[in-house]
N, C-alpha and C positions, 0 to 999 in steps of 0.2 A: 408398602406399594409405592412407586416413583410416581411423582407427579407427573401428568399428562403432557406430551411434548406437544408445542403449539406448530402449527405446518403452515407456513404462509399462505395468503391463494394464491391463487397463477392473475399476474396482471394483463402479459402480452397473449392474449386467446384469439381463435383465432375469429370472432367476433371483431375483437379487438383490431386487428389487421385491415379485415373489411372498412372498417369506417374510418382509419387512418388513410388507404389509402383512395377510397372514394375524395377525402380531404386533400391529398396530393395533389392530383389531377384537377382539383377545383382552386389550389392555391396558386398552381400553374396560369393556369386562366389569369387568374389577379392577376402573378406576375409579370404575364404578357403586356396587363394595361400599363403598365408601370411608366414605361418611357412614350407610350405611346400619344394619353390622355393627355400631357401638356404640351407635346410638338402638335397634337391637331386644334389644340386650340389656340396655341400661339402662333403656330404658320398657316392655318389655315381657317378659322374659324376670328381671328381679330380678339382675344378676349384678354390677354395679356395675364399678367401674376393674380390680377383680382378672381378672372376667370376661371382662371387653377382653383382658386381659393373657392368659390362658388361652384367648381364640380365636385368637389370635397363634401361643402357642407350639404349641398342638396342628395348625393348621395348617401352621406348622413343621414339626415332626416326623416330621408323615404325609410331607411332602415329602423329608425326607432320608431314612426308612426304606426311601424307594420307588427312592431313586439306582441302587442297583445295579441294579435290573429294568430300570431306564429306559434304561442303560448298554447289556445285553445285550439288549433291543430294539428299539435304532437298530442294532445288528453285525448283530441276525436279521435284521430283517423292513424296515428303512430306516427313515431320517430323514421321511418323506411322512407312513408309518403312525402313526408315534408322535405326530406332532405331531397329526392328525386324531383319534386315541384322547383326547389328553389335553384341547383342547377339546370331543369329547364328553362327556367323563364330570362335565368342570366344568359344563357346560350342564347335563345332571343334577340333579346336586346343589343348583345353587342354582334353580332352578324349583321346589325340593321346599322350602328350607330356609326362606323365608318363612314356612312352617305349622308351624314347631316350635313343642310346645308346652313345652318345657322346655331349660334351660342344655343338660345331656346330650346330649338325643335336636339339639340347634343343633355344638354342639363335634364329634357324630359327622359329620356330615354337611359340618362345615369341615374336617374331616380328607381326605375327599374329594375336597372343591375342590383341596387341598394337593396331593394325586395328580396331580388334571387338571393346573394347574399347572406344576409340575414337569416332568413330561414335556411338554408345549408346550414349554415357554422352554428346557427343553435340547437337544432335538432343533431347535430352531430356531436358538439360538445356535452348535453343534456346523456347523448347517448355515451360517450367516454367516462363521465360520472356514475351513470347506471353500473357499468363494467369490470367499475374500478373496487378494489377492497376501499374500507371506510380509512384505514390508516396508508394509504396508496398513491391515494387520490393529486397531491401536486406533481408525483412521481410519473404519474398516468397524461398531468395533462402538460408536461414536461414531453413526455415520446410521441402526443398527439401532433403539438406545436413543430413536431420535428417535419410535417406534414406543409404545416403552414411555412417554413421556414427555408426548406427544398422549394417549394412552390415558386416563392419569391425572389430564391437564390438563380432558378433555371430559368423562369418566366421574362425576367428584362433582356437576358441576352437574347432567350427567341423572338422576342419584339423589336428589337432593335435591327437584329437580322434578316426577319422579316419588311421591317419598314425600308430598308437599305436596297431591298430586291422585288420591293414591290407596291402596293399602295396602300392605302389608309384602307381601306373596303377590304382588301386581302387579308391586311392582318389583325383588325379585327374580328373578320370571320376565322379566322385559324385560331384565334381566342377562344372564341364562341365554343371550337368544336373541342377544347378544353373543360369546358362545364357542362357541355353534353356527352363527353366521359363520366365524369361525375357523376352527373344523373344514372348513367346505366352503369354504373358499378353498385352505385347505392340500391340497385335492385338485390344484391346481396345482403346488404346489410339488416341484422334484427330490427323485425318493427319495435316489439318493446321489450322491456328486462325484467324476470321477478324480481322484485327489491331483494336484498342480502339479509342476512341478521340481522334485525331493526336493534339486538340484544349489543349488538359489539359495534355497532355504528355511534358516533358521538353525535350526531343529529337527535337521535331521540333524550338528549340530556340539552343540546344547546340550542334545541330548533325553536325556530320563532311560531306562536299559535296559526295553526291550519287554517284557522276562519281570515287569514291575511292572501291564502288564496286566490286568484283572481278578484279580489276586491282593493285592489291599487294599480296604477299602472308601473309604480318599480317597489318590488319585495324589499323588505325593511333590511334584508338582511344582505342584497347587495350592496349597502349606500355608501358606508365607508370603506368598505374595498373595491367597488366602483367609481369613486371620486378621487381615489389615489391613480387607479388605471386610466381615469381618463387626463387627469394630469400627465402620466408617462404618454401614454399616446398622443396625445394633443403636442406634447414636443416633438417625440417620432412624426409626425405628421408632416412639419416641413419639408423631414430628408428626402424623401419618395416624392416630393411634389415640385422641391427648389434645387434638388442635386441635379436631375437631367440637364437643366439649362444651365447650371452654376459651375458644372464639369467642363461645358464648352466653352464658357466663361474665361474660363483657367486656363484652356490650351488645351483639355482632354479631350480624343476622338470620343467618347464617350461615356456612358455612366454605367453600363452593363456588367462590366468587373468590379465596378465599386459593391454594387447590389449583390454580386455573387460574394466577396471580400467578409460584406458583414451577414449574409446568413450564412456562409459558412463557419464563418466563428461560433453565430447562435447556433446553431446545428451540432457543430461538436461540443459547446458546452451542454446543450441540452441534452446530447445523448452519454456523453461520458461524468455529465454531474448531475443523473438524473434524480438523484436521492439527496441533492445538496438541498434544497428549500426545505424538505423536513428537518435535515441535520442541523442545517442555520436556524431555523424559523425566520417565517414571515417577514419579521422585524429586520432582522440584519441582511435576508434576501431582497429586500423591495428597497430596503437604504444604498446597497451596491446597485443595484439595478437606477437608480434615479441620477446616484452620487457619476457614475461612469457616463449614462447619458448627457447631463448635464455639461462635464468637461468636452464630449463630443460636438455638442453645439456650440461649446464658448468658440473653440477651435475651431469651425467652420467661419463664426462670425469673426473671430479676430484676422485670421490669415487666409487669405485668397489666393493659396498654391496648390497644386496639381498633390503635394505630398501629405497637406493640411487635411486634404479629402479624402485619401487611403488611410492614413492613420484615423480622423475621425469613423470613417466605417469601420473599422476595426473595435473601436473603442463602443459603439453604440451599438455592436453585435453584440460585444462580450457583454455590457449592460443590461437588455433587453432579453438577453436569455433567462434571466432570475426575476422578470416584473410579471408575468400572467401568472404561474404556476401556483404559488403562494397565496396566492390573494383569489385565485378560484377554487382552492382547498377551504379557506375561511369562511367564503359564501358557501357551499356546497355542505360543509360540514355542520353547518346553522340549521340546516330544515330538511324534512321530512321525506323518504322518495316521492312522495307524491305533488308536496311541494317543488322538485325536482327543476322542471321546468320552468316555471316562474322565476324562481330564482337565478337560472343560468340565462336567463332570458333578460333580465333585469340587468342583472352584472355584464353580458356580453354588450346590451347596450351602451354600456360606456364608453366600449371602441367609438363606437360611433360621436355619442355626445364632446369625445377627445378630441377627434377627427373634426367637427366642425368649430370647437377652439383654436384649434392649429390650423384648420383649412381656411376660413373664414376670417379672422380675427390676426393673424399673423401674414394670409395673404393680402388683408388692406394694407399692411403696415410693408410688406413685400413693394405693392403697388404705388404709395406714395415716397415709400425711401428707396431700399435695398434689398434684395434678398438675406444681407450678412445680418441687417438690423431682425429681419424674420428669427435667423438662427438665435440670435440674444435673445429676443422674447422666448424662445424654447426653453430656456437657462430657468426662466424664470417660474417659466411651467412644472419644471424638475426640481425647484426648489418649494414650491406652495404645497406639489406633492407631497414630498418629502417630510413635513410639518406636519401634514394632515396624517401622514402615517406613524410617526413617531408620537405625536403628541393624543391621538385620537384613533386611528383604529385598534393599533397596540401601544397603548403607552408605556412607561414604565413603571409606573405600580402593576400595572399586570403583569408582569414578572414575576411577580411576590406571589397575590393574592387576585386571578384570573375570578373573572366574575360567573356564575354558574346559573342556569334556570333560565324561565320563558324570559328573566326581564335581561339576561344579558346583551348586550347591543355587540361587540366586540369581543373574541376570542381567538386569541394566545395560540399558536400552534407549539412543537418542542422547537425550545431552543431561546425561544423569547423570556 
């Protein structure tokens, strides 16, 4: 008798679809703010590169302060409600934030967004996890990212467009009505997922003990693939915050095509290499991903030309397509469905905690030199990453002989 042929699952379902594109339309939103948040705080609100840097981190902030609620919200009430709560509340806030009439009364109100936020993309990433087969899974958040990546790519031209033809009040509310799609698509979306075959899932052999549950505020098992993502992002951080002004800079009418340039790169690479992070492993995906950013920045910071800035967005799209996937396969693949959330919850936080390295910490250094000097300090962010990831989340003796059981801290995907 022939052995049993194995049949893949279906990864794109139509599950699957729903909560990608409830995430489109919500990354649209971002997109919009893109160019918007640092002309109203540098033409209109007086707050200068520090200010940038300061709606960064406080948006930050509010985002990780809220992790925990966000966590024991998807256990209550589902993954469906949370994701509909948090583009409502974003839809909110930015309809309102257009009319600020001060730095303060602008920063409370991005604290906000930071809630709405947050709870979207974790409830929704938690929910691409649930959906995904257990060997799929960077592949999965490879097609979701293509969500985030459209969002981003369409979002600055309609904000620029917008701002061009009307006022700060207008197109912040045309935002808004961006995340308030979101909300009501995610009426579609599964509240929650029966877990899969706990038998063929690698969580049940590398998951960290269940009793780590809501009893921390970041799961043990995002820490090292969280710490290398917030390093990537903390360099991404500058480009979206110091390219608007730094394209005018140069002579560019503006920075809408740079932003479309690099997610479309990420876009096609993530759609047509979507099985490349398995095939690489971790290790050699998250080393291109850091090794391309970094030249990105040196580039931005060494040459101050209109062509410095198309080729850098080229170079940090193609990058940036190979730094999530991988390294939310590693946390995910660590713990238990039920641990599920906590985990994704944990690790997504590190956009954030990246975000306020980059936003905060490289917009002082924006504010008392340069913006090019910001860009170098990204270099440097791409390179601390880079160490942490080679030398400690997948080193090279894991290669060999990958560490197995509750006490593993770090695991090896294929390729490494």
């Amino acid at each position: 008798m022939s052995a049993p042929v194995h049949v893949p699952e279906p990864l794109v379902t139509k599950p699957f679809i729903l909560v990608t594109g409830a995430a489109a339309a919500f990354f649209i939103y971002v997109g919009v703010l893109v160019p918007l948040i640092p002309r109203l705080i540098e033409d209109e609100l007086g707050g200068g590169e520090f200010g940038i840097g300061m709606s960064v981190a406080v948006f930050a902030l509010a985002a990780i302060s809220v992790r925990p609620l966000i966590t024991r919200g998807i256990h209550r009430f589902g993954r469906r409600a949370v994701m509909m709560t948090g583009g409502t509340v974003a839809a909110a806030a930015s309809a309102t934030v257009g009319f600020a009439g001060s730095l303060p009364e602008f920063l409370a109100l991005r604290a906000v967004m930071g809630v709405g936020e947050a709870a979207l993309f974790v409830a929704a990433a938690t929910l691409v996890a649930d959906l995904a087969p257990s060997d799929r899974r960077a592949e999965a958040s490879s097609y979701f990212s293509v969500a985030v990546f459209s969002g981003i790519g369409i979002g600055p031209i309609i904000g620029e467009w917008l701002l061009d033809r009307g006022t700060f009040g207008t197109a912040f509310a045309v935002a808004g009505a961006f995340a308030a799609l979101a909300a009501l698509l995610s009426i579609n979306v599964p509240d929650r997922v029966t877990p899969r075959d706990a038998a063929h899932d690698p969580a049940t052999v590398t998951a960290t003990s269940s009793k780590t549950e809501g009893s921390s505020f970041i799961h043990p098992a995002a820490v090292g693939p969280g710490l290398v993502l917030a390093s990537g992002i903390g360099a991404f951080a500058v480009f979206p915050a110091f390219v608007p002004d730094h394209a005018l800079e140069v002579g560019m009418s503006g920075s809408g095509a740079l932003f479309a340039v690099y997610s479309g790169i990420c876009l096609i690479v993530r759609i047509t290499g979507a099985r490349l992070p398995e095939r690489l492993g971790a290790r050699r995906s998250v080393t291109i991903a850091l090794v391309m950013s970094s030249l990105a920045m040196g580039l931005l910071a060494a040459i101050a030309e209109p062509w410095a800035l198309w080729s850098a967005a080229a170079i940090v799209g193609f990058g940036m397509a190979f730094l999530y996937p991988s390294l939310m396969a590693l946390t995910v693949n660590k713990v238990t469905p039920k641990e599920r959330p906590a985990a994704v919850s944990s690790f997504t936080m590190f956009f954030e905690m990246g975000s306020v390295a980059g936003g905060l910490l490289l917009g002082l250094v924006a504010e008392l030199t340069d913006k090019r000097f910001a860009f170098a300090g990204a270099v440097g962010l791409c390179l601390f990453g880079l160490y942490v990831m080679r030398t400690h989340v997948t080193p090279p003796r894991a290669r060999v002989a990958p560490a197995a059981g509750p006490e593993a801290l770090f695991v090896p995907v294929a390729g490494d």
